[in-house]
Every structure is written in structure tokens, then in C-alpha cells.
N, C-alpha and C positions, 0 to 999 in steps of 0.2 A: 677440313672445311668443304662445305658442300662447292659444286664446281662455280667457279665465274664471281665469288663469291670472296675467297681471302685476302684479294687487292683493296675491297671498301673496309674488313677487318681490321686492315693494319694501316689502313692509313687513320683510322678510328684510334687505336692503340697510341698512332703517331700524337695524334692532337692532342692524345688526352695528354701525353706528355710533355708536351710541348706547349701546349696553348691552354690545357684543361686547367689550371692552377689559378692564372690570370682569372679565365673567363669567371670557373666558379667561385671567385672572392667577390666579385663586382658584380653579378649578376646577382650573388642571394644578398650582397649588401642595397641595391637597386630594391629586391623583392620586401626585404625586412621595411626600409623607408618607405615603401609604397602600402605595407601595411601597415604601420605604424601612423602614416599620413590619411589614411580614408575613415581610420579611426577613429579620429577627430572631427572627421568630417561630416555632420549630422544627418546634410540633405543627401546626402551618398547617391543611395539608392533613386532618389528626385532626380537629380543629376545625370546619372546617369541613362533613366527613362530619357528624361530629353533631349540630350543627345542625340540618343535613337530614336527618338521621333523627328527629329530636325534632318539626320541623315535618308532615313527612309522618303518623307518629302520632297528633299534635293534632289538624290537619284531616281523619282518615281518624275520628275519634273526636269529633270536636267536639260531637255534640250531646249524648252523656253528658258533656262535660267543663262543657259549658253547665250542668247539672241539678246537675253538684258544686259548679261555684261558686257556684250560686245558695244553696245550701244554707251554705258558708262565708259568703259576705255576710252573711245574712240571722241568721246567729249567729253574726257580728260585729258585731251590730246595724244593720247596715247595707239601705240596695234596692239590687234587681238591676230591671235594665227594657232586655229586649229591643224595638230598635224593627224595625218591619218596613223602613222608610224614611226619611228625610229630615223630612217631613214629622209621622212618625209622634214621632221623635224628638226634634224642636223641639216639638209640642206638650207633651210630657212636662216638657222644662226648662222650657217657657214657663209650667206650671204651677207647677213649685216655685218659680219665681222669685216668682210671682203670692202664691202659700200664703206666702210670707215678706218682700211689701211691698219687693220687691227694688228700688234703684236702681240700683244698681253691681254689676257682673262685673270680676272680674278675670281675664285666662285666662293660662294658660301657653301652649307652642308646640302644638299641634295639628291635621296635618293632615286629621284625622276629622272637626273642627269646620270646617275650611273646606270639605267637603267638603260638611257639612250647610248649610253659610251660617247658623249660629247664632247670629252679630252681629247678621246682617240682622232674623235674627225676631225674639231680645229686643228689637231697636231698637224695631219696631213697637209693642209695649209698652212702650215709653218708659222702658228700660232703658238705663244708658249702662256699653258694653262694653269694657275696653281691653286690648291684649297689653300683654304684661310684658315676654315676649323681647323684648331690643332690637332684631331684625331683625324679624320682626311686628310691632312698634312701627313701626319706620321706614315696612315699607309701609303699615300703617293709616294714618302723618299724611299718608303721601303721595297715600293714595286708591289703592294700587297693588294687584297681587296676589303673591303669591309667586312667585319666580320659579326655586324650587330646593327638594328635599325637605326638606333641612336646614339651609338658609344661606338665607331665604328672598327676600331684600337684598343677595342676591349681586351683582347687577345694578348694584349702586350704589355710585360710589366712595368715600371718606371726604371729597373735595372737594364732592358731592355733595350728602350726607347735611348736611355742615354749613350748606350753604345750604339746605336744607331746613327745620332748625332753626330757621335763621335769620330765614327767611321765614314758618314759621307761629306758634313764639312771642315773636318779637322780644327775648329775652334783651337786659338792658341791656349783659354780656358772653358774646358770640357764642359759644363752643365752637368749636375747628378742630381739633385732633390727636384722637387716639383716644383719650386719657384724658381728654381734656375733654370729647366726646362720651359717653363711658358712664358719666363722673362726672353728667352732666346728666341722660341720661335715668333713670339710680339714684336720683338727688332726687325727679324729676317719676313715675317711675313707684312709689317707694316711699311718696309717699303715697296714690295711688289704692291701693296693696294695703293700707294701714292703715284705710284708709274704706269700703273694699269691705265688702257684704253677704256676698257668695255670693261663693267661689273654683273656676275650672272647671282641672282640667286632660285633658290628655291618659294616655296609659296607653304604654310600650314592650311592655311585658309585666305578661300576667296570671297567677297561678298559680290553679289551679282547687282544689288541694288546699287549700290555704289564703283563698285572696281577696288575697293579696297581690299591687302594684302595684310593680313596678320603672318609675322616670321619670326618665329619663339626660336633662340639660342642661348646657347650658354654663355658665349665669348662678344657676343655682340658685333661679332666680325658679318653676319649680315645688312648691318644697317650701314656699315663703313663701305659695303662690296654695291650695296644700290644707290648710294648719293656722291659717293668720290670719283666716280668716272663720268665724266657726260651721258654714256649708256649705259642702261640698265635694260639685261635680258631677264625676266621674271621666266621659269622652266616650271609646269606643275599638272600632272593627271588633271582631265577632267571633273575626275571625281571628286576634288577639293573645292566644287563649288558650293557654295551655302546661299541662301536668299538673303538677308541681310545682315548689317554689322549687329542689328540687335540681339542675331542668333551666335554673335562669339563667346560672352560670356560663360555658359558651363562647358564650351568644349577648353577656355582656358583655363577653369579652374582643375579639369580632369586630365588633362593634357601631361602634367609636366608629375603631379601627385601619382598617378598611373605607372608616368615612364621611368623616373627617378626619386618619387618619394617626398619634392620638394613641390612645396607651397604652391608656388610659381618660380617658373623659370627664371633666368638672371634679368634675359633681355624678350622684352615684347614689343615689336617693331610693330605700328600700324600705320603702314603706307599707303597713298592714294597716288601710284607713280601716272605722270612725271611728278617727282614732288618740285615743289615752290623752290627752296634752297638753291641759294646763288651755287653758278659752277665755280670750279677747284682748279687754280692754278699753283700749283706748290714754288715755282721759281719767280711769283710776282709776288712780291712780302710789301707790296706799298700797297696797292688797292685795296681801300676798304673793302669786304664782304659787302656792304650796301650797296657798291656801284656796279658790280657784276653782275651781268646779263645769270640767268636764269635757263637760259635753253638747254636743253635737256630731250635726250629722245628714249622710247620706254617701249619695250616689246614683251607682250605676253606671247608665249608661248605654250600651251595647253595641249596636253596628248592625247590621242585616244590606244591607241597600240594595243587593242583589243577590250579596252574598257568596255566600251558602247556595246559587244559584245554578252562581254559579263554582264550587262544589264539588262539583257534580255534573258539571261540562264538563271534560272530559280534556284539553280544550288549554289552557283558561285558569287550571285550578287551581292549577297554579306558581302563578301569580302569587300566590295567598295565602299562599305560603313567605316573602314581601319582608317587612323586618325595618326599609324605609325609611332605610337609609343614605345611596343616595344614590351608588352607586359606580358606578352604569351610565351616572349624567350625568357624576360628574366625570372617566371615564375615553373619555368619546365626544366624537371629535372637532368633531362638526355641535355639540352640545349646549354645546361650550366655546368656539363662536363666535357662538351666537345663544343659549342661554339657555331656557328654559323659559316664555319668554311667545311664544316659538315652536316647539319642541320640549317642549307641554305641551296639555293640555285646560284643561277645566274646574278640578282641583284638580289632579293628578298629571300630573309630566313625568318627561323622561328616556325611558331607553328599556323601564323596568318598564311607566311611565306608561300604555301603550298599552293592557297588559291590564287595570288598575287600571280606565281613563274606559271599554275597551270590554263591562268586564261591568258596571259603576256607574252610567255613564250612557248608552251605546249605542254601536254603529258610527260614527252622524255625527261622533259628537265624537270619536272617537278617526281618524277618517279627515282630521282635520284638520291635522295632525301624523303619520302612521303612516308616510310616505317618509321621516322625517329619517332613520333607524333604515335603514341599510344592512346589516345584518347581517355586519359589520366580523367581530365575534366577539372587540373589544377587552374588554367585558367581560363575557365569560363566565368565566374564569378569576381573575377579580376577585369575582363576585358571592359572599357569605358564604355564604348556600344552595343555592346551584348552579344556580341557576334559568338554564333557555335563554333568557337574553330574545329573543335574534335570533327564535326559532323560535316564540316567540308572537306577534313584532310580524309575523311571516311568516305564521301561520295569521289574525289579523286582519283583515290585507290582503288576504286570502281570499277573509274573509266580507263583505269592504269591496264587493270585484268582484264577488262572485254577487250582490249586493244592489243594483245598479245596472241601471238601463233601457239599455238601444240608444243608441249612440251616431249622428248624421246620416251620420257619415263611416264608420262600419263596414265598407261594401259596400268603401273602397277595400284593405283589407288582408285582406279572407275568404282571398283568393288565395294569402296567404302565411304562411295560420296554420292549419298542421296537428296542435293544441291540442286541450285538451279542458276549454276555459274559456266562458262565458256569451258572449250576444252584447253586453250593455252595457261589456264591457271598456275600461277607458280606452285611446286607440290607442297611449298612449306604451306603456303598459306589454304590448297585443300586440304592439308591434313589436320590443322589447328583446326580452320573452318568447320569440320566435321568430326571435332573430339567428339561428339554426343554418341556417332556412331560408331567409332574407336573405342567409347568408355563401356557399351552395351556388349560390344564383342568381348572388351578386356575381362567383364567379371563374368560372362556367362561361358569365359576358357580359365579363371582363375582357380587356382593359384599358378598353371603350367603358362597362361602368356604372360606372366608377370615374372616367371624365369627367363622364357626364349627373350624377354624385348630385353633385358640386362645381359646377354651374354654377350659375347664382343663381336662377333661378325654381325649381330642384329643391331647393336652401336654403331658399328660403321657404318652398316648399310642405313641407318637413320641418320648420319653424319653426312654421305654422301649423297643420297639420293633426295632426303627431306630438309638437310641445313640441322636436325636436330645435334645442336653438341653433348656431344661425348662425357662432359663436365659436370652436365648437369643430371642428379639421380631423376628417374622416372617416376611419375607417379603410378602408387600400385593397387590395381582394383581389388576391392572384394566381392568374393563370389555371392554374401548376403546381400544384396543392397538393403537403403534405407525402406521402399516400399516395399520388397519382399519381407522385411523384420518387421514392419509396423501390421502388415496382412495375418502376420501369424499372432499377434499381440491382443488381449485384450484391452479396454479402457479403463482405467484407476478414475475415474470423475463419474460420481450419480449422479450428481445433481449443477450440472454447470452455469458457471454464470456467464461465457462466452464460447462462443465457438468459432476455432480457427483450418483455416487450411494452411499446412506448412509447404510451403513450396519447394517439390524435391530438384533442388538445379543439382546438374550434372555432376558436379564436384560431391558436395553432401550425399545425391544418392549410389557413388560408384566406388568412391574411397576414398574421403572421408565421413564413412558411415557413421562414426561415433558420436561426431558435432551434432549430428540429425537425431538421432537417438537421445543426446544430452538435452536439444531443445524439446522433443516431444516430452521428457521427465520434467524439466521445469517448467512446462506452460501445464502439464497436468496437476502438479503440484499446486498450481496457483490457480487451479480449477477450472481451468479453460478445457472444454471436449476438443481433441485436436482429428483432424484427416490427412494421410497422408496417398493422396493417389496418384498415377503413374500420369508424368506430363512431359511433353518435351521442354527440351532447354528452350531457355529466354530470347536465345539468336545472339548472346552476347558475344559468343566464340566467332563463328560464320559475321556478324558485325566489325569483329576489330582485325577481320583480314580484305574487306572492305567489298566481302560478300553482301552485297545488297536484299539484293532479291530473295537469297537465300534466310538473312535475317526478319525479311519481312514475312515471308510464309511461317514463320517460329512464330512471330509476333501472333500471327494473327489464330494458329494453332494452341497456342498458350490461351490465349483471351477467350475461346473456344469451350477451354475446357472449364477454367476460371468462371464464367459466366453463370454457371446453376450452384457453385457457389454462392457469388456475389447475391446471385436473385435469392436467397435461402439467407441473409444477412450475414452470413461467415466473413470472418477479416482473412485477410491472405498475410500471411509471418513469410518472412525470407530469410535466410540466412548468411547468404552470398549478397554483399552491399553493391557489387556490380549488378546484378540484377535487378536489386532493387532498382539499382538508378536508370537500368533499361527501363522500365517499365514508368518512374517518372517521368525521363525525359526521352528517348529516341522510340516510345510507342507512339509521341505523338506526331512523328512523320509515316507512322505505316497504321493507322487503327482511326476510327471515326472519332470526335471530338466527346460525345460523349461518353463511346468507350474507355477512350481513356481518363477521362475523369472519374469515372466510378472504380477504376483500377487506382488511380491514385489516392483518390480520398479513404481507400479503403486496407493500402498495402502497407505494410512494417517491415522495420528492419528489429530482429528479434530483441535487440537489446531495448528499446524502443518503444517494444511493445510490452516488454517484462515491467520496464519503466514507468509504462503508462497503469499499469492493473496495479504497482506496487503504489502508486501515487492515489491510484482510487481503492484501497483498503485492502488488496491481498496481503496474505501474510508472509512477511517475509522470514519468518522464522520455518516456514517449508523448506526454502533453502539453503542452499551450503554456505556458512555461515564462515566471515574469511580469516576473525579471533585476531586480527592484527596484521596478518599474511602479507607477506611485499610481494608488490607485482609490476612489470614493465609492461606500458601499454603501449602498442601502437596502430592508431586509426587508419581505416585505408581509405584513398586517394577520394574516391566517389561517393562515402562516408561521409567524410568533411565537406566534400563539394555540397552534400544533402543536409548538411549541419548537426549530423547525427551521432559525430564524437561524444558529444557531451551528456548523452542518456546514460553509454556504454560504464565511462568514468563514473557517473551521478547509482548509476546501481552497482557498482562494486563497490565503493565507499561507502553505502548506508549496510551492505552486508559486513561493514569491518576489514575491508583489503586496505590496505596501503598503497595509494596508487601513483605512479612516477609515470607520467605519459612522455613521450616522446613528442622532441619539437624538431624532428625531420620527417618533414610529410611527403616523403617519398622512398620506398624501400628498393625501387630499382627493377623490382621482376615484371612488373605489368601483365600479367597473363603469359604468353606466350612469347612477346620479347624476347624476356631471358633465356629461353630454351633455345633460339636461334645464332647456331655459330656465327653468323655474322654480329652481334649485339650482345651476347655472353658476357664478354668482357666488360661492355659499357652497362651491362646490368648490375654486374658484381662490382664496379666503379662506383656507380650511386648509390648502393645497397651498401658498402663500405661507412657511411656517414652513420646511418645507421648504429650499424655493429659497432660504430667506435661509442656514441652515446651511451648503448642497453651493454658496453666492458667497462664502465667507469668503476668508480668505487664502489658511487652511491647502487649503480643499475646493478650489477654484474653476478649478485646472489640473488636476484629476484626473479621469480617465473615471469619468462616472456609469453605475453598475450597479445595476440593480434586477431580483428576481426574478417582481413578477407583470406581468401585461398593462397594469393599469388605472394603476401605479405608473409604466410605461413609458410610457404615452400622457402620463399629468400632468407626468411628467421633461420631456419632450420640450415641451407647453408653455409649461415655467416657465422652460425655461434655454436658454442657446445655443447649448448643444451637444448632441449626440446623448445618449443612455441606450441601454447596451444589458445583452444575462441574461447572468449571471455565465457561461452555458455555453457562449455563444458567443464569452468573453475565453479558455475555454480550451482550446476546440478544437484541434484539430491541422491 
């Protein structure tokens, strides 16, 4: 293990075995209902636009919407109390608690309180605090933390939890199914909310026009926690402000379908505190409800704890669009085999979590966690508000690297990093960052550095000094690449009907030269004139080590060359669906607006494009023709995000293949992840789900096909047999 490094390995190991079982049964059954739910759901896409337009206006407007609500609280008879922080805001409660000889809190779910730690403090005052939710229940008796935005026990089986029980109140009968578990904690938690003083909850949403409080649960235990105590402390980010009640509706219809799959939540609380409802004496059973007084007192409490911040930072203000569903953990694959007490901070996990700990409570803490988040892009098209997360856990990991000192080993890779990153860069992440210039070195030394990096002091010494494990085989250059073979070739097409540029990324032109070769043969077959000329890589590599700067000088280098192309009406073909999807989507934070539209309206993904010329009249009898042939497909991650699985499938079945796709959309290697002894493990953990699918009965004789790089190294890996790109099954 590279140094400083196999303590987060094995506690990674730890989880997976320990908590990894739980999390990933609940988290892809969450992800399954959530797709199965949006489905159905026709205005989807509607819905979701306005939300995000709703969001963007609140926070672009927040501090007039602050000055309204305050104004509705306050004639509602209610306090408003902005805190600056954490601190500032436990002293506040710690006060009302105080002003009303408080013993007991009851809380409902609230990730703003655990944020604040305002257990901890009323503790200190000798206040005894309990959750209601049964899964904050579970972790409080267990001493635990949460380990999910919404589920926060997800970590924990039902086998679990009932030794749990069992062990801390010794029931004379033990509780074991699920109805006897939530029959029990209903008793035991139903009379601390009858004896409680003070009821706290959390907020989903605030309306500023009104003061009203929408508080979506499952167990309804928020509605019992703000009307059965006389006090009710409401705890909630500023950021959950919205302009009016009229603007709740699509955040509740996305809310609960997002987070869990379900319609709507159990319980939709829509409070206007103080409310009306007589107060609650439990030991007076003759007074009507009718004749009881009504007095009731109501404290909002609203944080800032660096939000107001994040609102003025252009990278991290997404983040206060998150509405905390919950859909970025249960739809990511690292997060559904380790869980959020590793893919998490202080309060907030997942892959929001990043921007959440790194504007709340700094860089450290979110650098602790900020690699699980490979910028897959499984959930971007999931998230309710549209928030990039990939692209903030990206600008993080940024500010993670410019914020570090010099590394000892630095001097050994100056040589091969023609970057424009700090000198304390971690080396794993210059060395990934700079495969382009590793991949140029590799084949213009190959075949001899494609011995020296396999022999075993060069393993260590990349084990040691760059984190690469040991484990995993290297990829091996060749000394042809794709541009020097295409240079020496001539063109099979007289008379074309299109002309394309193939775009040689790094992978295709260093080793795997074949795939490049296979797609020049079928796009000439189908009569397309093809170019293959010398370009730099995409910046996708130097991008997913959170090399900025470094990515955006690629970007703008690519589009550079791309350009007398585009002007000469040539399409751009890719091969690598990472790339592609740099060039859809993260060119348009580094390139002019119309640059990149004319790179977008103009780029393919090869299969895509075969699909497209097969659909307007090529022939397809140029190609290899599949006679029945079985094949296992599996789409990569950025693929599907681009919805371009379905071209790959749709032209191997009219050529006659037999196609068995795979319905695990994540193979676990992500680029350069896998390669890192710290993540090895967790690579070859999710890439497992896989290889059990493509060993079944039906899979396990058929050739494995996969379209990206990192999808074909993990194939190759997990099974016995080769993997190869769908365009090299159908070359000619």
C-alpha cells in the first residue's frame, strides 16, 4: 500500500463487510423504485425543470425571502432566529430550553440538527434528547451515526437491530420481524413524546410568503414532535427557503419518488406553527379538547453555518438546490457498497455530501471522502434539481490539491507532467492526470517499457510511491499507434457519402489500437472518408483527478484542432463514451457557448454513428454479419447517462447477434479508481455484481462486449474470457 494510505483501505474492507450487505440491498432496492416511479411519471422532465427554476430564484433572492418570512413568523406569533453558526445556534435552543426548565426533547429526523450536534449541547445541560424516527432511534441506542441522508440505519439489518434491542433494553419478549421491531420502538418512543417538554423538528420546506412548514416523514412522528409539547423548535438551513406554498407542489411530487421510489411520502405535514390545536395535558382525561387554552410558543431556527457563503461561490452554490433525497447515494455504485460512514463527512454523504462538508465545514473534511465520487454521471439524470454533482465533487478536489504542500517524491514525476497543477499534488493523482504523457512515452519505448513497468521492483515502486496496486495488470502500449497506422494506410472509399474525423483518445491511440483500426474498417465500409490526425487527449484523465486547469487547457487544445474540421463539415466519431461525454457536457464550463454547441451537434459515439448511416441506407451487409452469435453487452456509465446504450444494442441485433445486455450499470473500475491500492478492493466489490450476471447460465458462453476502456479492463479481470468493443465484433 502506497504510504499513509492502508488505514482508509481496511477500514473500506471493514464496511464492506460489515455494513456493505445492508447498505447494498436497500440502496439499489431505493434506486430500482425510483426508477420504476419517474417512469410513470410523464411530466418528469417538467418537474423537474421547475424545481430548478424555483430553486435558482430562492437562493438568487434569499435574503429578501429571509426579511418576508421573518415578517410572517412573527405575525404568526411565532420567533424567527437566524444563526450565524453551529454554535451560535445551540446557544439559542440551549436557551429556550433553559427559559422553560426543559428536561426532555423530542426530535424528529433532522439532518441540520446533526449537523449542529444539538444533542450533544442540550446534553451538556442536562437535558435528555431522543429521536423519534425509528432509524435515528436505532442509531442513537446504538451510539452510531447516520449513515444515509434519508434511511439513516440503513447500514443495519433487521437481524441487527433486533439484537440491538435486545441487548440494550432486555424486553422480557425480544422483538425479531419488522412489526415487532416498530410495534416496540411505537411504545417506547410514544411515551417520551407524551412527557416531552420541548418538540424539535426539522423543516423540508419553508414558505416565505406565509411561514408555512412542509415536513414529509415516513412515521409521522414529526407531526406528533411539533403539536404535543407546548414548544416547538423548527431547526432548518437557510436554504430551504422557497417563495410561496404555491411553489410546494413539484418539489413534493419529486421528493419522496427521487428518494424512495414512493408516490408520496406516508406523512405530509403542512404546518403554519404556532399551530391552532389546543395544548396536551395527558394526566387531565376530563377536559374537553375544546376548552383548552391554545398557547403554544414556536421558534424557528434557520442556519447559515457557511451557506450565505456557498451563495456567493459559483461552483459550490448547486449544492444549495439539494432537497436531500438521497438519490446521488442510492444510485452510486461505491456508496452502495460502503455506505456513508465512508462515502460521507461529518454530517452529509453521498456524492452531494462533498459540496455540503466542503462549504460547512472545510476542505479537510470533505477530502476525506471526495475520491469515492468518480464522476460516473450515474446520478446526474436522477438528481430532482439538476445539480452536477460529478462537477462539484470535481471542482473540490481542486481546491483539495491547490491546498496541499510538496510532496518528498514530487521530483520523481516533474519529468512527466506537462500540467498546470501545484507542486503538492498527490502523485497518484499526477500520474493518472498525465497518462497522455505516460501513454506517448509508453509506446515510443515499446515493447521494453511494457516489460520494465511489469517486473516486480517497478510494481512496488508504483505501489509505493504512486498508490498503483500491484493487482491490477497494466495496460500495455503499442509501439504502432492508431495515427502512425492510419498515416501509413491508404483510403478504401472513392466516392464518399460522409466524411468523418475519428477521434484518436488516448486509450484507442496507445493500446488499444485494434478498436481504432476496427472502427476506421467499418465506417469505410459504409462509405464514409475517415481522418485520423494526431490530437491531444479530451482532459478526461487530468479531469477525474480534479485537475482543472490542466483539463481545460485539453479542452481548449482539442477544439483547436477539431475546428477546421467542423468548418469543412466533417462529423467528429469517438470511440471512448467518456470522452464523448466530456465534450457534451464538462466542455461547456471551459469553451465559448458556441463552441461547444457546434462540437456537440456534430460529435458521435461510434456505434451511434454506424446506427445513424445504417438507418439512412448503408449497407449493412458490408458488415460482419452476427448468423445468430450470442453476445453479453455491457453499456458504460457515461453511455447511458448520454442514452446511447440503445443504438449499440439496436445495431447488433439488425446484424443478427443475439444480444443479453446487462442490467448492472456499473462495472466498478472507473478509470483510474481501480488502479488505486486504496479502492482496488471496492473496485473489484462492485465489478463482482457484474461477473456474477455475464457467469450465469444464460450469459456465460457468450462473448463479452463492452463499450468503454475502463468497463473492458474490469471484464477482462473478473472473467475468463476476453471482452471486446462492440466495433470490433463488427468489422469487416
Amino acid at each position: 500500500m502506497s504510504k499513509g494510505k492502508g488505514d482508509k483501505a481496511a477500514e473500506i474492507r471493514r464496511l464492506m463487510a460489515t455494513e456493505g450487505p445492508a447498505i447494498e440491498k436497500n440502496t439499489k432496492g431505493f434506486n430500482r423504485k425510483r426508477q420504476e416511479a419517474v417512469a410513470d411519471l410523464e411530466n418528469y422532465e417538467e418537474l423537474r425543470t421547475r424545481v430548478r427554476e424555483i430553486k435558482e430564484d430562492a437562493i438568487d433572492r434569499l435574503p429578501e425571502l429571509l426579511e418576508q418570512l421573518r415578517t410572517a413568523v412573527e405575525e404568526n406569533g411565532g420567533n424567527l432566529y437566524i444563526a450565524d453558526d453551529a454554535d451560535d445556534a445551540n446557544r439559542y435552543i440551549r436557551d429556550v430550553a433553559a427559559d422553560h426548565d426543559a428536561e426532555s426533547v423530542v426530535k424528529s429526523k433532522s439532518m441540520t440538527t446533526e449537523e449542529l450536534e444539538v444533542n450533544d449541547a442540550l446534553a451538556e445541560d442536562g437535558v435528555d434528547v431522543v429521536e423519534t424516527d425509528l432509524g435515528e432511534w436505532v442509531v442513537q441506542v446504538a451510539g452510531e451515526t447516520p449513515s444515509h441522508l434519508i434511511a439513516p440505519a440503513i447500514h443495519r439489518s433487521q437481524e441487527s437491530i433486533a439484537q440491538l434491542f435486545k441487548e440494550h433494553f432486555d424486553p422480557e419478549d425480544p422483538p425479531e420481524t419488522a412489526d415487532e421491531l416498530t410495534t416496540f420502538a411505537r411504545e417506547k418512543l410514544g411515551e417520551r413524546i407524551r412527557d416531552a417538554d420541548i418538540g424539535m423538528t426539522g423543516a423540508n420546506f419553508i414558505t416565505a410568503d406565509s411561514g408555512t412548514m412542509a415536513i414529509v416523514t415516513s412515521e409521522g412522528n414529526a407531526r406528533k414532535c411539533a403539536v404535543t409539547p407546548d414548544t416547538h423548535i423548527a431547526v432548518s438551513g437557510v436554504e430551504k427557503v422557497i417563495p410561496s406554498t404555491d411553489d410546494l407542489s413539484p418539489f413534493l411530487e419529486l421528493l419522496a419518488r427521487s428518494g424512495t421510489g414512493q408516490d408520496l411520502t406516508a406523512y405530509v405535514s403542512m404546518l403554519t406553527p404556532p399551530v391552532d390545536s389546543p395544548t396536551l395535558d395527558f394526566d387531565d382525561d376530563e377536559t374537553p379538547l375544546s376548552e383548552r387554552d391554545s398557547d403554544r410558543e414556536f421558534h424557528l431556527v434557520l442556519i447559515d453555518n457557511g451557506r450565505m457563503a456557498m451563495r456567493e461561490d459559483d461552483q459550490l452554490r448547486e449544492t444549495l438546490y439539494c432537497i436531500r433525497c438521497g438519490q446521488c447515494a442510492n444510485s452510486c455504485a461505491n456508496f452502495q457498497h460502503v455506505g456513508g460512514h465512508a462515502f460521507g463527512g461529518e454530517t452529509y454523504s453521498g456524492g452531494i455530501g462533498t459540496g455540503w462538508e466542503a462549504g460547512i465545514e472545510g476542505l479537510d473534511t470533505a477530502a476525506e471522502f471526495n475520491d469515492f465520487c468518480t464522476g460516473c454521471s450515474r446520478c446526474v439524470n436522477g438528481c430532482p434539481t439538476k445539480i452536477d454533482i460529478p462537477w462539484i465533487n470535481t471542482v473540490v478536489r481542486d481546491r483539495i490539491n491547490r491546498g496541499k504542500e510538496p510532496e518528498g517524491y514530487d521530483f520523481l514525476v516533474e519529468g512527466l507532467t506537462p500540467d498546470e497543477e501545484p507542486g503538492g499534488l498527490d502523485l497518484d493523482k499526477r500520474l493518472f492526470g498525465n497518462f497522455e504523457t505516460l501513454a506517448k512515452l509508453g509506446s515510443a519505448t515499446a515493447p521494453v517499457s511494457n516489460w520494465i513497468a511489469d517486473t516486480g521492483p517497478a510494481r512496488w515502486a508504483l505501489e509505493r510511491v504512486a498508490g498503483v496496486d500491484a493487482r491490477r495488470d497494466l495496460p500495455e502500449f503499442q509501439r504502432e499507434t492508431l495515427v502512425d497506422w492510419f498515416e501509413k494506410r491508404v483510403s478504401t472509399v472513392s466516392d464518399p457519402t460522409r466524411e468523418v474525423v475519428l477521434y484518436p483518445d488516448v486509450y484507442t491511440n496507445h493500446v488499444q489500437v485494434e478498436r481504432g483500426k476496427a472502427a476506421v474498417r467499418v465506417l469505410e465500409a459504409l462509405g464514409v472518408s475517415v481522418r485520423v490526425p494526431p490530437m491531444r487527449s479530451s482532459g478526461r484523465a487530468p479531469l477525474s483527478q480534479g485537475m482543472v486547469a490542466t483539463a481545460e487547457e485539453h479542452a481548449h487544445d482539442v477544439y483547436g484542432s477539431l475546428a477546421e474540421h467542423l468548418d469543412a463539415g466533417r462529423d467528429v466519431v469517438v470511440i471512448e463514451p467518456s470522452d464523448l461525454a466530456m465534450f457534451d457536457r464538462e466542455y461547456e464550463r471551459f469553451l465559448p457557448d458556441a463552441s461547444v454547441e457546434r462540437l456537440q451537434e456534430n460529435s458521435y459515439e461510434i456505434m451511434e454513428y454506424v446506427y445513424g448511416l445504417l438507418e439512412n441506407g448503408a449497407d449493412a451487409d458490408t458488415l460482419r454479419a452476427g448468423d445468430g452469435h450470442d453476445v453479453a453487452y455491457h453499456a458504460h456509465c457515461q453511455q447511458r447517462t448520454l442514452g446511447l446504450e440503445a443504438h449499440t444494442v439496436a445495431v447488433l441485433e439488425d446484424l443478427g447477434y443475439d444480444v443479453l445486455t446487462s442490467d448492472v450499470e456499473c462495472c466498478g473500475m472507473a478509470g483510474s479508481f481501480g488502479y488505486k491500492d486504496t479502492y482496488y478492493e471496492l473496485s473489484m466489490d462492485v465489478g463482482d455484481d457484474l461477473a456474477e450476471q455475464f457467469s450465469t447460465t444464460e450469459a456465460r458462453d457468450r462473448t463479452v462486449v463492452a463499450s468503454g476502456t475502463s468497463c473492458l479492463e474490469q471484464l477482462d479481470a473478473l472473467l475468463a474470457r476476453p471482452a471486446t468493443h462492440p466495433v470490433e465484433l463488427i468489422a469487416p
